[in-house]
SEVEXFI-955023 format. One line per field, with one value per residue: x negated, y negated, z of N, C-alpha, C, CB in turn; residue in three letters. Coordinates in pm, whole numbers. Each point is the difference from the previous one (the first is absolute). Glycine has a CB too. Example, Ala and Ser with C-alpha at 12.3 -4.5 7.8 and 13.67 -1.06 7.14 Angstrom:
2
n_x	-1319|-154
n_y	569|-222
n_z	780|-197
ca_x	89|-82
ca_y	-119|-119
ca_z	0|6
c_x	-90|77
c_y	-120|-109
c_z	0|73
cb_x	189|-118
cb_y	117|63
cb_z	125|-215
aa	Ala|Ser
! end
This chain:
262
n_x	-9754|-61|-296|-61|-121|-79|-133|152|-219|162|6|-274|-217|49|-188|-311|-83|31|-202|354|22|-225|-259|-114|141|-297|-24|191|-297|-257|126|243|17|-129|297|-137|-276|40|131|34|342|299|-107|-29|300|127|166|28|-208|258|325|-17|49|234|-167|198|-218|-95|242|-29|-146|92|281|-43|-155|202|150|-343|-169|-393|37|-174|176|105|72|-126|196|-202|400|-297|-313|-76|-244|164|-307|409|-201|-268|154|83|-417|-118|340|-181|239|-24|-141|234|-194|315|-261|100|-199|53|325|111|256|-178|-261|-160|-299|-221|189|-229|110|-141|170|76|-272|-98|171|-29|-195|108|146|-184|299|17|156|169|3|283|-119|416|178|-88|94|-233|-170|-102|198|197|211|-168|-323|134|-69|68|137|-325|93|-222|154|133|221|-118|-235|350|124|185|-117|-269|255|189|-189|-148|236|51|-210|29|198|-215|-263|143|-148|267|-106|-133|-72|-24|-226|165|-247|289|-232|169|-62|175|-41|229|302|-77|-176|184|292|-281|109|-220|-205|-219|44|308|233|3|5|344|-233|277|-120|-261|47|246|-339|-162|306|-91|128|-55|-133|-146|139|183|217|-227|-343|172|52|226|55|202|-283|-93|33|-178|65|-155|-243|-10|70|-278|-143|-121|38|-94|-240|51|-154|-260|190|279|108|-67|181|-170|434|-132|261|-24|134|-38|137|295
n_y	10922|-48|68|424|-80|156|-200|211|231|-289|-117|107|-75|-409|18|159|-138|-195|183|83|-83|-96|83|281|-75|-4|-374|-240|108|-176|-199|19|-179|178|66|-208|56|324|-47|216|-185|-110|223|33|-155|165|-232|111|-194|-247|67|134|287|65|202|-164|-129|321|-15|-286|35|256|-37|-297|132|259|-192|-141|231|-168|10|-155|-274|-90|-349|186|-305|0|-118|-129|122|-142|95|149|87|-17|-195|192|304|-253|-46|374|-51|-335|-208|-233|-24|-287|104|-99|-121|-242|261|-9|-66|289|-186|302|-2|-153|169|-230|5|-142|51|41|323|-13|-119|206|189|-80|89|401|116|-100|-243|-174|-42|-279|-106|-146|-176|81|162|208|-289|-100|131|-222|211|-33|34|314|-2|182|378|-34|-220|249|-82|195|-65|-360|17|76|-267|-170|-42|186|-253|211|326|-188|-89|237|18|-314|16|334|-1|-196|220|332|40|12|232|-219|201|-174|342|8|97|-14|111|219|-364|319|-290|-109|162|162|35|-208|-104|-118|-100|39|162|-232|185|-333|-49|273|-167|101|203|-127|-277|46|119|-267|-260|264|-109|328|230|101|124|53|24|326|-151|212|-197|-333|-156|-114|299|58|101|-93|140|-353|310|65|-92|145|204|-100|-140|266|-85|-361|-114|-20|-255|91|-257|25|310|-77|261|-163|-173|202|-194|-81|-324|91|-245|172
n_z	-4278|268|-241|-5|299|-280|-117|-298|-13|-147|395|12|-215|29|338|-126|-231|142|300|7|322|83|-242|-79|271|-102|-140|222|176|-144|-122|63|-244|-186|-233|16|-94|-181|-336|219|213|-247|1|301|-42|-122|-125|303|62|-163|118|311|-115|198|-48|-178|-202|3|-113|-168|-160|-115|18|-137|-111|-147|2|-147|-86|108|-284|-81|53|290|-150|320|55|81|65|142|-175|191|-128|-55|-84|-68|-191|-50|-158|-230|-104|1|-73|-241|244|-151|419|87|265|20|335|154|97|269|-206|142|-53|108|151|-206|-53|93|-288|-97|-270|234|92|-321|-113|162|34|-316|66|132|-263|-341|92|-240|383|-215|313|-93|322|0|263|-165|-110|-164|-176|-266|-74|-150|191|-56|35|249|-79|128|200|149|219|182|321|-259|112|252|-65|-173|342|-89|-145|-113|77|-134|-127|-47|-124|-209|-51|-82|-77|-171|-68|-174|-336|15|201|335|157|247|139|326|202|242|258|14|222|51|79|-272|61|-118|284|184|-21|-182|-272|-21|77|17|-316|-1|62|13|-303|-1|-215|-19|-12|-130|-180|9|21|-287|-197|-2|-156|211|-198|292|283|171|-14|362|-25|-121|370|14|-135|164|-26|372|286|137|9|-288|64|313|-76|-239|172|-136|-272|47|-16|460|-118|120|-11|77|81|-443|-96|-296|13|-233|-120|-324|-35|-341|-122|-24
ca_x	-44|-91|-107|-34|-90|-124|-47|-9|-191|-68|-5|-47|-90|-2|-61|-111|-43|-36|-39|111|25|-36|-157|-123|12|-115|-83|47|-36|-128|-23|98|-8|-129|39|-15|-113|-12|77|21|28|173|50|21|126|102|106|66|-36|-3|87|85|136|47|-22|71|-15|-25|115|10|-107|0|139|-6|-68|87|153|1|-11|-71|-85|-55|105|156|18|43|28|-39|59|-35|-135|-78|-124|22|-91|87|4|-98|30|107|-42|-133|47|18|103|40|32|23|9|124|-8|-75|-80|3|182|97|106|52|-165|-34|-149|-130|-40|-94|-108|-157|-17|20|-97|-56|26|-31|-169|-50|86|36|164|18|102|25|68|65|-17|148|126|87|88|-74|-75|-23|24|139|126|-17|-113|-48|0|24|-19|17|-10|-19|59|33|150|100|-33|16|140|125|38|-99|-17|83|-63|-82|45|-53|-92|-29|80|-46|-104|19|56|127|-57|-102|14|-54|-53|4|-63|55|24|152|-100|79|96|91|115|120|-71|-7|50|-31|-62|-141|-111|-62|-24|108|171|35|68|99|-41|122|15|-60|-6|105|5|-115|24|-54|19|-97|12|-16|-31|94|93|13|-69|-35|91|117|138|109|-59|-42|61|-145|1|-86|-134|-103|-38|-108|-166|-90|-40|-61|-149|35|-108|-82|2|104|126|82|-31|-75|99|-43|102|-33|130|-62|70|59
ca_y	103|-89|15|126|4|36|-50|40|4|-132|-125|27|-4|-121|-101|43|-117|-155|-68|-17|-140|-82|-2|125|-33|54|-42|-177|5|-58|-154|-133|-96|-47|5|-95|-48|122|60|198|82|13|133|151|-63|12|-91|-9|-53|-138|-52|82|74|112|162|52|-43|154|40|-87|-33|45|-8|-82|-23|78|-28|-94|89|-81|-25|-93|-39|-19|-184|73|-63|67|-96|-40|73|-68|89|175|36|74|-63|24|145|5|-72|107|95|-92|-70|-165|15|-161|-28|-135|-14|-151|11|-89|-92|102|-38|132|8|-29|92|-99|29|-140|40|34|178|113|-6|85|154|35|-24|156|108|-2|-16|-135|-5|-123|-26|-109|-37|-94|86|82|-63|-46|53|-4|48|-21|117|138|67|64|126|85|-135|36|-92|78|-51|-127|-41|-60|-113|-199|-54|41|-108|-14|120|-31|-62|119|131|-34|-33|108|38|-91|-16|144|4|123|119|6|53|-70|62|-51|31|-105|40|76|41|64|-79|-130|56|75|110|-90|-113|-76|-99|-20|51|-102|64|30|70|96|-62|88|52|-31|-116|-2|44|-50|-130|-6|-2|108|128|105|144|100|-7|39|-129|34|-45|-129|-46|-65|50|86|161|-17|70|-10|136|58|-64|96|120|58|-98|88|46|-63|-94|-117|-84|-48|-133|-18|125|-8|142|-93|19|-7|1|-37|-30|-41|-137|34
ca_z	93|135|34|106|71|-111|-117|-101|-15|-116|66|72|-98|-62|72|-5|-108|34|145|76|9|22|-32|120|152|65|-77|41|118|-31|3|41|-96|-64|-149|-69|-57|-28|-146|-16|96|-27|-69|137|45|-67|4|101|210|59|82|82|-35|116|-104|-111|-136|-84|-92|-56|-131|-109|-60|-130|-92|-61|-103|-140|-146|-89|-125|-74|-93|152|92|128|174|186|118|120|17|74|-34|11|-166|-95|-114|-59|-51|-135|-90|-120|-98|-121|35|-11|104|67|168|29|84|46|119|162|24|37|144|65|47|-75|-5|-70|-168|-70|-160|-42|64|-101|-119|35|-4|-144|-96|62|-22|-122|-13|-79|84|17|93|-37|153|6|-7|-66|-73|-27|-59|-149|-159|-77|14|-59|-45|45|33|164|95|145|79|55|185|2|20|130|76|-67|36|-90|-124|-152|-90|-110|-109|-69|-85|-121|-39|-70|-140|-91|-26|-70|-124|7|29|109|136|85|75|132|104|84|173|71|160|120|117|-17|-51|58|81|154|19|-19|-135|-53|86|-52|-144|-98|1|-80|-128|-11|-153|-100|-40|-110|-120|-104|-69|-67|-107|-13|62|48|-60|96|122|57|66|138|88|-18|30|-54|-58|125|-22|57|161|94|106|-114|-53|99|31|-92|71|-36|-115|-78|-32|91|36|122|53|83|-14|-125|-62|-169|-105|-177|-57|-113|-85|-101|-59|-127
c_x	-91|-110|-60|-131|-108|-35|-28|-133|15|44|-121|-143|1|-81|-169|-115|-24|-52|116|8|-47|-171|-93|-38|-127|-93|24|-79|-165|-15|54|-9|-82|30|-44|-140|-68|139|33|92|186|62|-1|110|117|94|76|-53|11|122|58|120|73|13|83|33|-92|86|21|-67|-12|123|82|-40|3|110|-40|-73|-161|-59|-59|79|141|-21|56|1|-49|48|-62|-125|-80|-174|-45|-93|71|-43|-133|11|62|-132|-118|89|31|169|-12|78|7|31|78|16|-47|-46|29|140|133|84|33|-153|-88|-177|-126|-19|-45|-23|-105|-12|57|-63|-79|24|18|-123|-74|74|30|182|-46|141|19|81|33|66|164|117|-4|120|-55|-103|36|29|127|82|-17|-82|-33|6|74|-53|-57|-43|-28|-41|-32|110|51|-58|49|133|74|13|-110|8|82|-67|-100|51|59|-94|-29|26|-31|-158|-17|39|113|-67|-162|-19|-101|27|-21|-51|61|-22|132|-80|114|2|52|132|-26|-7|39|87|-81|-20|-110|-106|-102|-68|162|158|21|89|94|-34|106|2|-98|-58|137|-38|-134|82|-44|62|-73|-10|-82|-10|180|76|49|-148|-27|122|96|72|81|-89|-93|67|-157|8|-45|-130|-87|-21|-118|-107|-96|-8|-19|-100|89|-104|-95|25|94|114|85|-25|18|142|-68|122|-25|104|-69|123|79|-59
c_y	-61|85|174|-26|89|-25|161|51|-81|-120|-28|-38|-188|-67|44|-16|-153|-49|-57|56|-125|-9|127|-43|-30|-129|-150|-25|-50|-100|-72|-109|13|40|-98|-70|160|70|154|32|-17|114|98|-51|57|-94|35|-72|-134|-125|102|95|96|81|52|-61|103|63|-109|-20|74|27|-142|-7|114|-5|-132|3|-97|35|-117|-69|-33|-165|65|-154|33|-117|-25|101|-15|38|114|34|99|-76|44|172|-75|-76|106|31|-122|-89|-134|-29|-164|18|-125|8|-113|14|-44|-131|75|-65|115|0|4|52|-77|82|-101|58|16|164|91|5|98|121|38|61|158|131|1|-11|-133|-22|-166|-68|-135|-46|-84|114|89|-115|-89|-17|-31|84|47|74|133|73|84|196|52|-80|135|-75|67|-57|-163|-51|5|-115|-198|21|25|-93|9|140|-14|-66|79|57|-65|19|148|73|-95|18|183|-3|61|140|5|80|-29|123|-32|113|-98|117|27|-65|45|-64|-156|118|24|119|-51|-98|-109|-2|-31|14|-108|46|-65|29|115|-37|97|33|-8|-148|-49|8|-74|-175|18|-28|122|129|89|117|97|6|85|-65|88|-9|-150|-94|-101|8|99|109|8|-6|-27|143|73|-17|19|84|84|-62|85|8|-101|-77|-108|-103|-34|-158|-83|149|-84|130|-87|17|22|57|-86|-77|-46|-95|66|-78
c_z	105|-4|176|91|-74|-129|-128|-21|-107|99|51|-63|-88|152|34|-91|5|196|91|162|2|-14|66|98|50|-55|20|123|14|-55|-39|-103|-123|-134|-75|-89|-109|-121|46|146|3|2|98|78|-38|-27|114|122|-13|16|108|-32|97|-85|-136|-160|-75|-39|-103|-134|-126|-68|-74|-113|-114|-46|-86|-99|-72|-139|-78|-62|109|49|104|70|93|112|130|44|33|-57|8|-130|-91|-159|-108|-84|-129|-127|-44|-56|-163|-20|-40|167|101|147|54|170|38|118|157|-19|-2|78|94|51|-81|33|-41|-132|-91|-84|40|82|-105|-105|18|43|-145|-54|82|-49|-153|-31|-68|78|-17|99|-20|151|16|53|-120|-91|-101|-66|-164|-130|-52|28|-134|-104|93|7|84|102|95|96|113|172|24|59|107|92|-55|87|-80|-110|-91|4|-76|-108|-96|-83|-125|-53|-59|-99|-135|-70|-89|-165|-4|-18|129|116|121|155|159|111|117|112|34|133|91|100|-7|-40|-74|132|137|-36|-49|-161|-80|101|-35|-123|-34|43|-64|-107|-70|-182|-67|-47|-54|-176|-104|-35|-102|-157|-97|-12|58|-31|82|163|87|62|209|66|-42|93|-2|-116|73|12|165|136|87|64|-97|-36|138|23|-145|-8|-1|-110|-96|-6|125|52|102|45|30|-53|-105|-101|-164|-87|-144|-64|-111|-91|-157|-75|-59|-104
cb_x	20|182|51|101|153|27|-130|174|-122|52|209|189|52|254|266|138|113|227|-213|93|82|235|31|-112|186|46|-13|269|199|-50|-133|-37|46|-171|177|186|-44|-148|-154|-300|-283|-14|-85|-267|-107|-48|4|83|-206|-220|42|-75|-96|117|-44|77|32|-142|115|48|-123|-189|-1|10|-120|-96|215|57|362|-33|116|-156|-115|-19|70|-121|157|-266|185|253|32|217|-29|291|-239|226|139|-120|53|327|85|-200|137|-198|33|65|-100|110|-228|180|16|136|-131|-347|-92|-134|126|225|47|236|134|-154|163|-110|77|-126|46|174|-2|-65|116|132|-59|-51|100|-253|168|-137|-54|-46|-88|41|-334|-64|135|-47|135|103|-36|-134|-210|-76|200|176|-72|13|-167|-31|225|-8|127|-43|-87|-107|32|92|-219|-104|-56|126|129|-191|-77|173|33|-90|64|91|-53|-23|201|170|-67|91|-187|194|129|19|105|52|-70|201|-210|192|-171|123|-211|-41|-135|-193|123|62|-213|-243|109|-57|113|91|51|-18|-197|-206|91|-40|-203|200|-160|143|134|47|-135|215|125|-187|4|-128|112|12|31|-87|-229|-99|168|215|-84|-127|-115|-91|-101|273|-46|-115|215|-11|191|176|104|9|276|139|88|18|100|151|-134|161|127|-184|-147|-49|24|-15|120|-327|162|-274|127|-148|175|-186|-152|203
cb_y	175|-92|-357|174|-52|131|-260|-134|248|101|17|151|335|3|-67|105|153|-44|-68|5|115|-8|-273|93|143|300|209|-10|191|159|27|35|-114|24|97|6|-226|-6|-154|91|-31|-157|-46|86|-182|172|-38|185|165|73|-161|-172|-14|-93|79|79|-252|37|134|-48|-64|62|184|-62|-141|67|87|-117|67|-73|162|108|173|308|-223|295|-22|142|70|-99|47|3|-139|36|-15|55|-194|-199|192|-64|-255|118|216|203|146|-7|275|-110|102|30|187|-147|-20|20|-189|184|-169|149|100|-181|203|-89|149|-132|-125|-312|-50|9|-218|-156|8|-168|-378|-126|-13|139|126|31|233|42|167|80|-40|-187|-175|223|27|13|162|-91|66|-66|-235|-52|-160|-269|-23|236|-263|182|-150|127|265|16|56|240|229|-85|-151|92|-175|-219|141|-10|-185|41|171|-98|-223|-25|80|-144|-240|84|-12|-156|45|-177|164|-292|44|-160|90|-193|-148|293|-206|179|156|-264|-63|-46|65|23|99|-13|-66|-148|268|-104|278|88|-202|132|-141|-107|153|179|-17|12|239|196|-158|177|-230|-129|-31|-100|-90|37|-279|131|-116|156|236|65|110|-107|-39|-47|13|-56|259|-285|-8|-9|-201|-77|-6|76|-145|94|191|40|21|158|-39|177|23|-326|131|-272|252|98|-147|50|59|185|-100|223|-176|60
cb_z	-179|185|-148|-181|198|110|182|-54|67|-300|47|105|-18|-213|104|99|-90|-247|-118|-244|59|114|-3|-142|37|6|-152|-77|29|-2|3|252|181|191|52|168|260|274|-212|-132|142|-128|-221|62|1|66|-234|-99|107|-93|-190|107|-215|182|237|217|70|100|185|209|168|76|191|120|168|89|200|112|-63|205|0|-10|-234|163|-175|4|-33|-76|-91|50|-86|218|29|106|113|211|150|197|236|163|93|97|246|-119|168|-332|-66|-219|5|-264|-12|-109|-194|52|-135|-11|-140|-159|152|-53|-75|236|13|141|-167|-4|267|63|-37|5|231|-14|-15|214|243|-23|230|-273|171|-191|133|-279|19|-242|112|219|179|106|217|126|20|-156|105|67|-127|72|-57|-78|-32|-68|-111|-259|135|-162|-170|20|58|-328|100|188|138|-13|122|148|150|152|206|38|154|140|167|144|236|247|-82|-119|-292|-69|-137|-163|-220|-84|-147|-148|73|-143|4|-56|142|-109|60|-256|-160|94|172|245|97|-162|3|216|22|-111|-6|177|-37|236|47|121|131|213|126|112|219|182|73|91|-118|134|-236|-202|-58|-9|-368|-51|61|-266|48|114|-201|-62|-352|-184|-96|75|173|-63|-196|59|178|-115|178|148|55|-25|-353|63|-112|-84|-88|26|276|23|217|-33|142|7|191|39|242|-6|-33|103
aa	Unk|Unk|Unk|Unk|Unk|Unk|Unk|Unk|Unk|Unk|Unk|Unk|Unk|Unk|Unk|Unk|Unk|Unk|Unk|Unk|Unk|Unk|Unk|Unk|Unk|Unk|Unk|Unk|Unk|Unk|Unk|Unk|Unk|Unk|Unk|Unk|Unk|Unk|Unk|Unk|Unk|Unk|Unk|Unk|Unk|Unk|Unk|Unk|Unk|Unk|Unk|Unk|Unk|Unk|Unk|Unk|Unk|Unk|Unk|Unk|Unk|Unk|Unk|Unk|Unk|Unk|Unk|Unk|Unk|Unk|Unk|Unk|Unk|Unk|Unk|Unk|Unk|Unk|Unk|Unk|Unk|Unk|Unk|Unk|Unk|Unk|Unk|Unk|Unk|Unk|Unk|Unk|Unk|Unk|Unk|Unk|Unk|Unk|Unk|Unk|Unk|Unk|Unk|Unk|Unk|Unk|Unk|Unk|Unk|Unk|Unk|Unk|Unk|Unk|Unk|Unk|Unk|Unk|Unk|Unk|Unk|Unk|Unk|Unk|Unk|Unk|Unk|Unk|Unk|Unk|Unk|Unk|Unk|Unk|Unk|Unk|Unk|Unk|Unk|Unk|Unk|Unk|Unk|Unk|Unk|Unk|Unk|Unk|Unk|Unk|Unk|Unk|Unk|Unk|Unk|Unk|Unk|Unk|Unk|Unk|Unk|Unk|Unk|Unk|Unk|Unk|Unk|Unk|Unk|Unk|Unk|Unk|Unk|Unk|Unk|Unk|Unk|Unk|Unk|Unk|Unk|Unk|Unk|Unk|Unk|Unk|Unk|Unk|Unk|Unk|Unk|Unk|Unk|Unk|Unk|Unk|Unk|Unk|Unk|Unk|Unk|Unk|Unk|Unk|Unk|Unk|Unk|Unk|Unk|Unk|Unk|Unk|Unk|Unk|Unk|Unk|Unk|Unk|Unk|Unk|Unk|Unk|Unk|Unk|Unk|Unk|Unk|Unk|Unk|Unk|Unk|Unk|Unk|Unk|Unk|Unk|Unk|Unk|Unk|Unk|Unk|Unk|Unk|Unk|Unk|Unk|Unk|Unk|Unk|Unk|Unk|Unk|Unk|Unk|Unk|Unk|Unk|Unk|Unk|Unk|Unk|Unk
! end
């Protein structure tokens, strides 16, 4: 599905808890760096302010964070979680939480991310977020331990040949019966919408061919708002642009959708 222009009141009510998207505004606007030395002010902060986000990750978030349910005991992924403070939420609810990200070496676009920042955001938010600074492909742990993978508006910024690879790797890294929780950009001014191809966030990534090189099934999401399946009618998707979450920080609309392992 695509991400409505009206939020949910428990969406509404989750980002109002953590400060979703991009942190308490009134409270970043004062001091800026100095978290760092000042412990109490992470927390007025919140996990969201210390990375850049677009509005329409106020939907995203809590609606991920509803289809992946966390608990005590879950092994989670957070495909390319830079410093977002999604990861940090799954690790209160008592997750086991692996941040798999290579940060600024990104062959796509890539984010400043480091242990020692995520130590310390740990140590403010009482998490145990373990950041595993590499690919995906690449990443240290055992094939099918994993829960639940997410990946939230990553994918359309990798190149096609390591998103492949990724999706191995995922499928390899999932338990049977795993699932792998997605968040992908639509942007209205690439194709299928325009003629053009790419922008400077990305491409528009064909959710089908995705899903068939994941090895995955898809169990949730609307195949008429995911693209690069027939179902899907651009002339359709625009004329409902009003009724959906459209990004302040570039013209993109939020795909969600859900595959899982047999």
């Amino acid at each position: 599905m695509i991400a409505r222009s009206k939020l949910p009141d428990a969406y509404l009510a989750w980002n109002r808890t953590w400060g979703a998207p991009s942190g308490r505004k009134a409270i970043k606007k004062l001091v800026r760096t100095s978290w760092r030395s000042l412990p109490g002010l992470a927390q007025a902060i919140g996990p969201f302010g210390f990375q850049p986000n677009n509005s329409i990750r106020g939907y995203e978030y809590p609606w991920a964070y509803e289809m992946v349910a966390p608990k005590p005991g879950q092994r989670i992924v957070d495909v390319g979680g830079g410093l977002s403070g999604f990861q940090f939420t799954l690790s209160r609810a008592g997750a086991k939480v692996f941040n798999v990200d290579p940060g600024e070496a990104a062959r796509g676009r890539g984010w400043p991310v480091d242990e020692a920042t995520i130590a310390m955001l740990n140590a403010r938010f009482g998490t145990d977020v373990v950041l595993k600074p590499c690919f995906l492909q690449d990443v240290d742990l055992e094939d099918g331990t994993i829960d639940t993978m997410v990946s939230i508006s990553v994918m359309e910024h990798i190149p096609w040949p390591d998103l492949r690879s990724l999706l191995k790797r995922a499928h390899a890294l999932l338990k049977p019966g795993g699932r792998f929780v997605i968040t992908m950009d639509l942007f209205l001014d690439l194709a299928p919408f325009t003629e053009r191809i790419e922008n400077e966030w990305g491409t528009n990534i064909s959710v089908r061919e995705l899903v068939e090189s994941s090895g995955l099934r898809l169990v949730s999401g609307e195949k008429s708002e995911l693209n690069g399946y027939p179902e899907l009618e651009p002339a359709a998707i625009k004329s409902k642009v009003p009724s959906y979450l459209v990004g302040d920080g570039h013209p993109a609309l939020a795909q969600l959708f859900i595959l899982r392992k047999a």
